[in-house]
N, C-alpha and C positions, 0 to 999 in steps of 0.2 A: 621269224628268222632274225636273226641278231644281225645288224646293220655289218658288219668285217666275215662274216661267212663266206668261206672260198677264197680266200687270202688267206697264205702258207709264207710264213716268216721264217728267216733261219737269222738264231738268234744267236749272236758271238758276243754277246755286254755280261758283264759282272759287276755283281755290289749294285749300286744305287742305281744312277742313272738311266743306263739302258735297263736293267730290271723292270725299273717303275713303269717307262714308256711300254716294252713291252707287256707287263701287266695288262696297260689300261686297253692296247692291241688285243689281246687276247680275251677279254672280261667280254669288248666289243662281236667274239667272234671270231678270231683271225685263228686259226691254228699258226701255235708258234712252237718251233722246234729250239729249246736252247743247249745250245752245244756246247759239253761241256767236258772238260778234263779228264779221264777215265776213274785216276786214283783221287783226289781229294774235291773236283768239279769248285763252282763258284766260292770264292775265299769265303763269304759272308755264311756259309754253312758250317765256319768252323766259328763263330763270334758269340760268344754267349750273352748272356744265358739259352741255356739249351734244352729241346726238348725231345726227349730220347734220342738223343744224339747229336741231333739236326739245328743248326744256330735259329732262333727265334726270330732272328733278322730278316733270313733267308725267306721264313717262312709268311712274312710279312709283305713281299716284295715277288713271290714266283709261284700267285695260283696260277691258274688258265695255261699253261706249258706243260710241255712236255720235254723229259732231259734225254737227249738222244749222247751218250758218253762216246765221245772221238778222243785219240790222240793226231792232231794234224799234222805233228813231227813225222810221222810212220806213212809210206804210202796207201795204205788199206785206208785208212782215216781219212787222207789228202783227198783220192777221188770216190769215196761217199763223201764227203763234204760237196764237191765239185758236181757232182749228180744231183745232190738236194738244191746246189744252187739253178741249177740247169731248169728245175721245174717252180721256185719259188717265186716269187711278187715282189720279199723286200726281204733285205740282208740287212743287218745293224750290227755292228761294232762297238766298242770303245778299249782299243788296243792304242796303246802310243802311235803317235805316225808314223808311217815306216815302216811298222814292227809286219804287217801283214802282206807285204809288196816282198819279205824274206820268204814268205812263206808261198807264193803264188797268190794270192786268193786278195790283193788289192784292185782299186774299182776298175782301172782299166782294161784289167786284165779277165776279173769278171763281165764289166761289159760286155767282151767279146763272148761270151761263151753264153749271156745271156741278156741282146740289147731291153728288154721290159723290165728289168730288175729294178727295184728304189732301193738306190745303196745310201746307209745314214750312219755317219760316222761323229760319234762324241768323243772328245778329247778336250785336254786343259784350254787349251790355245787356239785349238782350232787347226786347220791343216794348211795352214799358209803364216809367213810371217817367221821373224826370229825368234820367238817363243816357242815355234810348233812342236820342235822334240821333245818338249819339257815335261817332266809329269806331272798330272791334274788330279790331286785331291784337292774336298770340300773347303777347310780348314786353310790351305794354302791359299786356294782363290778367293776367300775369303776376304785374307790379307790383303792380296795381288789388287782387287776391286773396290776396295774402299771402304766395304758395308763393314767392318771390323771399327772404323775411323770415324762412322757414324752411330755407334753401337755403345752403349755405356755410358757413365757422369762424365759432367765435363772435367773434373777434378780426380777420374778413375783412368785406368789402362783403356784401348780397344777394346770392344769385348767381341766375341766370336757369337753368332749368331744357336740356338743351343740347340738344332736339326742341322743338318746337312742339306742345304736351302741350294746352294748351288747345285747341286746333283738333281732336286726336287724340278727347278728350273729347267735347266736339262731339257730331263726328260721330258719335262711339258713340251717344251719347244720342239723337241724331236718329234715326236707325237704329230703336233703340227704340220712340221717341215713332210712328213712320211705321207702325213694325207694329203697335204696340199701335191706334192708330187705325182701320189696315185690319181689326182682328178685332173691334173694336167695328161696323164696316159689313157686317159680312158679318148681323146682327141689325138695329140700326137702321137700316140702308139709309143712310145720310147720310155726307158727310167732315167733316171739322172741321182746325181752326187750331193748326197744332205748333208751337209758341213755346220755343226755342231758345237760349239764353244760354251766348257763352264764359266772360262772369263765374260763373252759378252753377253750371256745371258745373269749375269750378277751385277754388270754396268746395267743393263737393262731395267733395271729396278729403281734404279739409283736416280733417275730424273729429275725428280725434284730436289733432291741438293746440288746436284750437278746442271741444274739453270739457274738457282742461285750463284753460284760458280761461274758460270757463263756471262750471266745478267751484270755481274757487280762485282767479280772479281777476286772475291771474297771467299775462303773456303767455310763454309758451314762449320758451325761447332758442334761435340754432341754434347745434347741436348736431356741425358737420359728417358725418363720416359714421356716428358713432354714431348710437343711435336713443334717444329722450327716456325711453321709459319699461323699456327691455328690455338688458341686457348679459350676456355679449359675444354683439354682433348687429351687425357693421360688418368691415371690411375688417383686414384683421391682414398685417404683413410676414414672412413666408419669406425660405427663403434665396435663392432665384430669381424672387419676384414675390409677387404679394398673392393669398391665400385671404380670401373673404368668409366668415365663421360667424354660424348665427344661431339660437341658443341660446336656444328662447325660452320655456322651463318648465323644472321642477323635474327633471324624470326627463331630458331634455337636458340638463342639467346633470352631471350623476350619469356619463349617457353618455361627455359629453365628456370630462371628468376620467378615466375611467376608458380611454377613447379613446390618452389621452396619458400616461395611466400615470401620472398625478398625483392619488391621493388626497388629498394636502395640502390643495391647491385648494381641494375639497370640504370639507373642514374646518376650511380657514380663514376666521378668525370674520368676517374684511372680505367675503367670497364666499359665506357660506349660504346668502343667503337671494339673490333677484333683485334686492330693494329693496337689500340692502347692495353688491349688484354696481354695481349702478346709482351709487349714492354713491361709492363708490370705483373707478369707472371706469377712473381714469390709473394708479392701481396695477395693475387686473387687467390693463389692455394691456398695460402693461412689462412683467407677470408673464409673459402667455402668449409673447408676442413674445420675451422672452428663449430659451425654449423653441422657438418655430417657426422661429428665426433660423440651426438645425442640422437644418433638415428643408425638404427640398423643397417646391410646392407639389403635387408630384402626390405623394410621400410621404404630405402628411398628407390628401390628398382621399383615398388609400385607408384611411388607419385611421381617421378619421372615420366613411366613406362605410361603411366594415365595419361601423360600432356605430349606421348611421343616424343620422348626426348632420348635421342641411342643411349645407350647406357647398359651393363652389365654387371655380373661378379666376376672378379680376377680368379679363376679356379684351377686349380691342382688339374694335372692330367685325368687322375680316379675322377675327379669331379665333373669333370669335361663330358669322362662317358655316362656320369650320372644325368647329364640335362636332359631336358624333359621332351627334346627332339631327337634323340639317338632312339628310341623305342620306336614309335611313331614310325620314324623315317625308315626305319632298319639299317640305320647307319653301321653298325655293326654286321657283318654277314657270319654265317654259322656254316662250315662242312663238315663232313665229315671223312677225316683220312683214315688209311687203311691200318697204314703203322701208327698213327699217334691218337687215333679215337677225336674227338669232339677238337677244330679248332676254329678260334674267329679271327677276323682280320678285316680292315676298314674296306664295305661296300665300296663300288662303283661310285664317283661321285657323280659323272653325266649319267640325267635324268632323260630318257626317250622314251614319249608317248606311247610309238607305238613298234618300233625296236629294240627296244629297251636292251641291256645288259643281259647276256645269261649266262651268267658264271659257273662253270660244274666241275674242272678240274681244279681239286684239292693241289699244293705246291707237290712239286714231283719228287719221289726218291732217286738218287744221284743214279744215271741208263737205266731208270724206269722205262724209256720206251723205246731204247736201242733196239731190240729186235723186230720189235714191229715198223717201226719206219724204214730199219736197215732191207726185213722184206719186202716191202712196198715198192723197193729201189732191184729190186732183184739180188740183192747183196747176198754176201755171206760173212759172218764173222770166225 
């Protein structure tokens, strides 16, 4: 039995965030109901490329659900929604603030109708603060957060991050905040209000140039793909393509050098220490890059990888799912849907001995299971 078995979620998130979260809910087990718009459901089904119909997006982000199509404007909609809340575990969101207090169906209001519920609400800003009305895409908070300011050459624009990291964040966090809640009710018997933020979950990250900041006063520069306080730990040229190294102690140090058959290195007075590495940055790249510019990338990933020294290929996406763990792992997962025949989409990434993940609903066709859950409720449509 999958570890969220017998937790029933009603699911009101579109696009990224709440999707992902619930995903990773559902993969776990939870029967999730996501409630969706009658005529056109989650925007991210309409985002190409497409596949017989259906945005690839979409289908990337909403196995393990089930799409139960309400319109909540309508009272037929209002109290089927209000019954599934009556019997569910945890409700999630990600409507503007406000926007679901017009509609009945904000926490207080469902509290009363169902004090066990875990209500988790994502939004830009979060639900308190001068910010809160504001709306929250990836891209904006990006900006808003800083990691745009840490992102690219020092002599280039911000660069935006090239996923939707905020949303990813999110959801992880929500995930979190949803369990941590339901192991608090399994004692106090009660649910509570999961409050949510793309902004502080993309500060979150931000630590370490933000205690540089703190420390010294001083805003960090970006650094491209160096790293502010660790060298060499960034992408270096080969003769056939870029190895990433990331050298980030004394004794890797030692290794490397010794990796490439260059004591000098190690004893050279600009490279002793990490701090003088660091200083002297653009010489140690030229230095080693002179040297890796007669060695392959799979060359120097075995005589690294011999002396245990981290180290990779920079790869293409294709190439990503080419590594020689994606088989192995079944990092890839394979369903089979009804309308679209064979599709895959990245496995579970929590690994449970003996719970394990059991994925089996395919992404859903837009009230694929309207009538069934509407029966359940005693409904009629």
């Amino acid at each position: 039995m999958a570890p969220l078995s017998g937790l029933r979620i009603v699911d009101l998130t579109r696009v990224v965030a709440g999707p992902f979260c619930t995903m990773m809910l559902g993969d776990m087990g939870a029967e999730v109901l996501k409630i969706e718009e009658p005529t056109h459901g989650d925007d991210s089904r309409a985002w190409a490329p497409f596949l017989e119909g259906t945005g690839s997006f979409f289908l990337a982000l909403n196995r393990s659900k089930k799409s139960v199509a309400l319109d909540l404007k309508t009272t037929a909609g209002a109290d089927a929604l209000r019954r599934l809340i009556e019997g569910a575990d945890v409700l999630i969101e990600n409507f503007r603030p406000g926007s679901l207090a017009e509609l009945g169906f904000d926490y207080p209001t469902v509290a009363a109708l169902n004090p066990r519920l875990i209500y988790c609400s994502i939004s830009g800003y979060g639900q308190t603060g001068p910010a809160s009305h504001l709306p929250g895409y990836d891209a904006v908070l990006q900006g808003e957060a800083g990691i745009m300011d840490m992102t690219g050459f020092q002599d280039g624009e911000p660069t935006r991050v090239g996923v939707a990291i905020t949303d990813y964040l999110a959801g992880l966090y929500a995930t979190q905040g949803i369990l941590l809640a339901l192991n608090d009710r399994h004692t106090s018997g009660l649910g509570q209000h999961v409050d949510i933020s793309l902004f502080e979950a993309m500060l979150s990250v931000m630590r370490l140039p933000m205690a540089v900041l703190l420390a010294t006063g001083t805003t960090p520069s970006r650094v491209g793909n160096d790293h502010l306080n660790i060298a060499p730990y960034q992408p270096l040229r080969a003769k056939d393509g870029l190895i990433i190294v990331a050298v980030a102690n004394p004794a890797l140090w030692i290794r490397f050098c010794d990796a490439m058959q260059r004591p000098d290195w190690r004893d050279d007075p600009r490279f002793t220490t990490n701090t003088d590495r660091v200083a002297n940055r653009v010489a140690l790249k030229e230095t080693i890059e002179q040297v890796f510019a007669g060695l392959t990338v799979e060359e120097l990933t075995a005589r690294l990888q011999a002396r245990n020294v981290p180290c990779g290929r920079v790869r293409s996406i294709g190439e990503a799912l080419d590594h020689p763990q994606v088989a192995p792992r079944e990092i890839l997962l394979a369903q089979q849907h009804p309308h679209f025949g064979r599709i895959e989409t990245l496995a579970p990434v929590v690994r449970l001995s003996r719970t394990p993940a059991q994925v089996t609903l395919p992404p859903p066709v837009l009230g694929e299971h309207t009538q069934e859950i509407l029966r359940g409720l005693g409904a009629r449509r």
